[in-house]
Backbone as a printed PyTorch tensor [residue, N CA C, xyz], in Angstrom:
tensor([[[ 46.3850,  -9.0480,   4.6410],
         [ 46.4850,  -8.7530,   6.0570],
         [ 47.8970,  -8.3070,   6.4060]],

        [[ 47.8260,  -6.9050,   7.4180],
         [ 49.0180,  -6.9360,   7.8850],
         [ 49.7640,  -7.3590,   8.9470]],

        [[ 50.8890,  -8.3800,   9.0340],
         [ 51.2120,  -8.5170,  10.4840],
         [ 51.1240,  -8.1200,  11.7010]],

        [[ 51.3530,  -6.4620,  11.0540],
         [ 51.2470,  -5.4870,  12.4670],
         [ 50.1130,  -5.4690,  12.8090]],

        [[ 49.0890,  -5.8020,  12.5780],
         [ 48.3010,  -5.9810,  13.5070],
         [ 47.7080,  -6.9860,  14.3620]],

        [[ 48.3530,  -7.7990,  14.3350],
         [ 48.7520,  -8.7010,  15.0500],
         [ 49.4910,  -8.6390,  16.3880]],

        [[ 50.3940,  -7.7490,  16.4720],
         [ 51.4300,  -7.3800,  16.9730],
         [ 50.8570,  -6.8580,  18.4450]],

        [[ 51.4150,  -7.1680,  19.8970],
         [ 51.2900,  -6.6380,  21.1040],
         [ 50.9730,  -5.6980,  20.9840]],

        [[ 50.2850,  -4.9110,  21.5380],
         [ 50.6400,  -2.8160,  21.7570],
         [ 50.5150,  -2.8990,  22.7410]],

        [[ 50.9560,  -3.6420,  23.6090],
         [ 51.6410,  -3.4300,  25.3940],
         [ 52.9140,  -3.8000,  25.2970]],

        [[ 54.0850,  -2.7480,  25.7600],
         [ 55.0260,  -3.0180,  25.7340],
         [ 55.5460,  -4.1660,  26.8230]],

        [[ 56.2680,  -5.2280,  26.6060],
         [ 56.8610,  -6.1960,  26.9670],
         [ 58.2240,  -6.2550,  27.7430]],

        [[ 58.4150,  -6.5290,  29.2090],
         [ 59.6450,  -6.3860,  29.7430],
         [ 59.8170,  -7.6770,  30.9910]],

        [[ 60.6540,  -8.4950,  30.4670],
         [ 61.2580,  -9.7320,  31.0000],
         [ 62.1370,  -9.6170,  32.4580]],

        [[ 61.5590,  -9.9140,  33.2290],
         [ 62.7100, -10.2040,  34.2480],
         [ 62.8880, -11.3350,  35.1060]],

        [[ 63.8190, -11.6000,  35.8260],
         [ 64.0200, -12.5850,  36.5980],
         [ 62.9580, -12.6330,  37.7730]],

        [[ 62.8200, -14.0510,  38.2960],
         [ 61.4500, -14.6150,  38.7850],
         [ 61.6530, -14.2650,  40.4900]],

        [[ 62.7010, -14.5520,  40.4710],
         [ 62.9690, -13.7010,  41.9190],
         [ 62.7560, -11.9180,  41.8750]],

        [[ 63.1910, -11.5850,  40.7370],
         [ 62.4990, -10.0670,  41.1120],
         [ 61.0650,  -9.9950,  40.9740]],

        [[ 60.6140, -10.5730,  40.0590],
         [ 59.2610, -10.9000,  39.4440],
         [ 58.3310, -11.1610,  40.5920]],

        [[ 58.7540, -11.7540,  41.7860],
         [ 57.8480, -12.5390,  42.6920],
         [ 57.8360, -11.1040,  44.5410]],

        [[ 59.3780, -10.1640,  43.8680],
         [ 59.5630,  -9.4630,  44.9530],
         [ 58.6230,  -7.9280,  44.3800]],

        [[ 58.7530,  -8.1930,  43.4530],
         [ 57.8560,  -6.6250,  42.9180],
         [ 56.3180,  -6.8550,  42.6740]],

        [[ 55.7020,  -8.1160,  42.2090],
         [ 54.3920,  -7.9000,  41.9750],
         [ 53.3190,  -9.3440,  42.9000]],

        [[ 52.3270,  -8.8480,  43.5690],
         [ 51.9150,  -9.9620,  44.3000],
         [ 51.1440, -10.3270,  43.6970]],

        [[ 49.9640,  -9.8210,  42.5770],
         [ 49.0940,  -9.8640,  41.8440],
         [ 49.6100, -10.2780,  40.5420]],

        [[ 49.5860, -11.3510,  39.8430],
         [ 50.0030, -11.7170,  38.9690],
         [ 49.3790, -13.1410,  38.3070]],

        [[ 49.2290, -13.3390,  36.7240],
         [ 49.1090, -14.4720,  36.6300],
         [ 49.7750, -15.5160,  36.0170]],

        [[ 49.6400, -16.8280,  36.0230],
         [ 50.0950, -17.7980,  35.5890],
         [ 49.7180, -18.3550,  34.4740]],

        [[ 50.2620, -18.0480,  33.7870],
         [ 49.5300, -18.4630,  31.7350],
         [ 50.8380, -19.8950,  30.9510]],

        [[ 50.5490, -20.3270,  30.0000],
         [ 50.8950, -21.3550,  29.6360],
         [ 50.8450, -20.5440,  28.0720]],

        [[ 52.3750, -20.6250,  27.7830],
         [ 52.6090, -20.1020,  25.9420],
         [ 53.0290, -21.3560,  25.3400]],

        [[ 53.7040, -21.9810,  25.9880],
         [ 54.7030, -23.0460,  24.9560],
         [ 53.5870, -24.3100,  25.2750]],

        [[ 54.6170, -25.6040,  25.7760],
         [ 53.9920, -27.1130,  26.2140],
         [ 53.8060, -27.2260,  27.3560]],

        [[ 53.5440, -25.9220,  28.1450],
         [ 53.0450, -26.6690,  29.4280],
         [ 53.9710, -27.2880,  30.2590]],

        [[ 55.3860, -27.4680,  29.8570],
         [ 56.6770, -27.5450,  31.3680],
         [ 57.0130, -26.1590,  31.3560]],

        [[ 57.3220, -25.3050,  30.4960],
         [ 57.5700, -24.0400,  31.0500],
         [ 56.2360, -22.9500,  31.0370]],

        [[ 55.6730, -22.0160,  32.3170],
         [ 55.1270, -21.6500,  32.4230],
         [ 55.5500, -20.2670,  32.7350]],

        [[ 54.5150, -18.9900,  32.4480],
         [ 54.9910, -17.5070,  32.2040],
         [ 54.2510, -16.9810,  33.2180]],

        [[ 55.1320, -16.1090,  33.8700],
         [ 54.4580, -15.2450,  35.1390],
         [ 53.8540, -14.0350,  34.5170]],

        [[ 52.5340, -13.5170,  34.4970],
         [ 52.4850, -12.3560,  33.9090],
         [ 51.9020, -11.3940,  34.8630]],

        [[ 52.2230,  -9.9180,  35.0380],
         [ 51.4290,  -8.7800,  35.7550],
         [ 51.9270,  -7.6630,  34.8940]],

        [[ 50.3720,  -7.0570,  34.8930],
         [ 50.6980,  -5.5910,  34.1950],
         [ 50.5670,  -4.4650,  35.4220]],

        [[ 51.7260,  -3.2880,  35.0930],
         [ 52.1490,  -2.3120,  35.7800],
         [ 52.1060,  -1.3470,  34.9200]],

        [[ 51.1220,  -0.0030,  34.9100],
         [ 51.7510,   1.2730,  34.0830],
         [ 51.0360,   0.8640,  32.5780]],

        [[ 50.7820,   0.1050,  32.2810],
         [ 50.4560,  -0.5630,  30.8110],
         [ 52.0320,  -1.1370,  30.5920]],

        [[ 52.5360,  -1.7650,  31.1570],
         [ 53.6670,  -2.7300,  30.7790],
         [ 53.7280,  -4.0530,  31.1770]],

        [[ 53.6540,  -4.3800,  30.2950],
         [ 53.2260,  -6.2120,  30.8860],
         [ 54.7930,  -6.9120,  31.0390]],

        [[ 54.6240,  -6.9660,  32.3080],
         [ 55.6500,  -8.0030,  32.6860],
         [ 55.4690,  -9.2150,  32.8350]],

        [[ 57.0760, -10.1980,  32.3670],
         [ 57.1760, -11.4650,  32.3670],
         [ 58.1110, -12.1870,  32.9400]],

        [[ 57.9170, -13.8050,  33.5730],
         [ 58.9970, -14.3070,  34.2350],
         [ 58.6020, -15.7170,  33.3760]],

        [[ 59.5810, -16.4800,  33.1570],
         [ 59.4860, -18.1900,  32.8670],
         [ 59.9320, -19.2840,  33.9990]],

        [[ 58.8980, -19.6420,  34.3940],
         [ 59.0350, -20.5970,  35.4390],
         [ 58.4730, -22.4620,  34.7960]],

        [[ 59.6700, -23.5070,  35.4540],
         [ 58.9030, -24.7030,  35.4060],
         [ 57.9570, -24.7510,  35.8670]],

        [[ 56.9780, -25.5800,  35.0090],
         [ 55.4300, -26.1020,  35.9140],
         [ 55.3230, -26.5930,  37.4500]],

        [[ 56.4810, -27.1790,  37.8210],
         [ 56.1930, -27.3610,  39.3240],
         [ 56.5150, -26.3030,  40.2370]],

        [[ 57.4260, -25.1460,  39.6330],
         [ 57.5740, -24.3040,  40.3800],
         [ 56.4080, -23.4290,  40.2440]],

        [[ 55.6740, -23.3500,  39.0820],
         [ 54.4690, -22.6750,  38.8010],
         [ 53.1820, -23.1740,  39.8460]],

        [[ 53.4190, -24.3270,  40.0650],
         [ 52.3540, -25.1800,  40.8780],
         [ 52.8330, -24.8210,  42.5190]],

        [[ 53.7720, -24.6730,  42.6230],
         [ 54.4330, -24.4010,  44.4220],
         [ 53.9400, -22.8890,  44.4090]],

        [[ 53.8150, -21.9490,  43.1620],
         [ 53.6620, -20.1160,  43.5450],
         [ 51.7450, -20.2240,  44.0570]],

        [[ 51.2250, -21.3040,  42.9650],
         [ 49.6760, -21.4090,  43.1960],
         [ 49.3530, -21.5820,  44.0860]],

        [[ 49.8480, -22.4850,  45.4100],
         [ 49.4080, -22.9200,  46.5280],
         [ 50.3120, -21.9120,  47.0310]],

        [[ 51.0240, -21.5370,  47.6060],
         [ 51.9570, -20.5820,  48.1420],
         [ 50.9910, -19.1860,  48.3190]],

        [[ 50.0990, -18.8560,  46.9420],
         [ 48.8230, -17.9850,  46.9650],
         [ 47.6080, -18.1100,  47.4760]],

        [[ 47.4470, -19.6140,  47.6180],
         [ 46.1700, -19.8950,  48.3030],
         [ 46.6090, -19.7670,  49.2970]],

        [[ 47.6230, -20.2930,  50.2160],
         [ 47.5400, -20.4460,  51.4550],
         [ 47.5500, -19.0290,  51.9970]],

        [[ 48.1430, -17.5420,  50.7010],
         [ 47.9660, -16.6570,  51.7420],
         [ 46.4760, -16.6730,  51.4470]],

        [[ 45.8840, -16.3760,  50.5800],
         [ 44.8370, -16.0530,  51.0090],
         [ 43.7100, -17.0990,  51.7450]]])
């Protein structure tokens, strides 16, 4: 087997959670590591963007979404 295929083929671009939260409203909340740090994800263009947020701040964006909607 080769690694590469394994490998993303969406390119990957990290940014800070304050920009992260000012550029995309549609986004989700996924769990990579243990579950205290949690990953903001939205794709734009075929580029998947990312932010790392603590779980409670992950838990304040969830309700923060319900209440808009």
């Amino acid at each position: 087997m080769n690694i590469a295929q394994f490998k993303n083929q969406m390119p990957e671009v990290r940014i800070e959670t304050e920009d992260f939260e000012e550029r995309f409203s549609e986004y989700d909340i996924i769990s990579q590591f243990n579950g205290i740090i949690l990953t903001l994800v939205a794709v734009e263009n075929n580029i998947r963007y990312t932010s790392y947020v603590t779980a409670s701040y992950a838990e304040f964006l969830r309700k923060q979404k319900e209440a808009i909607a």
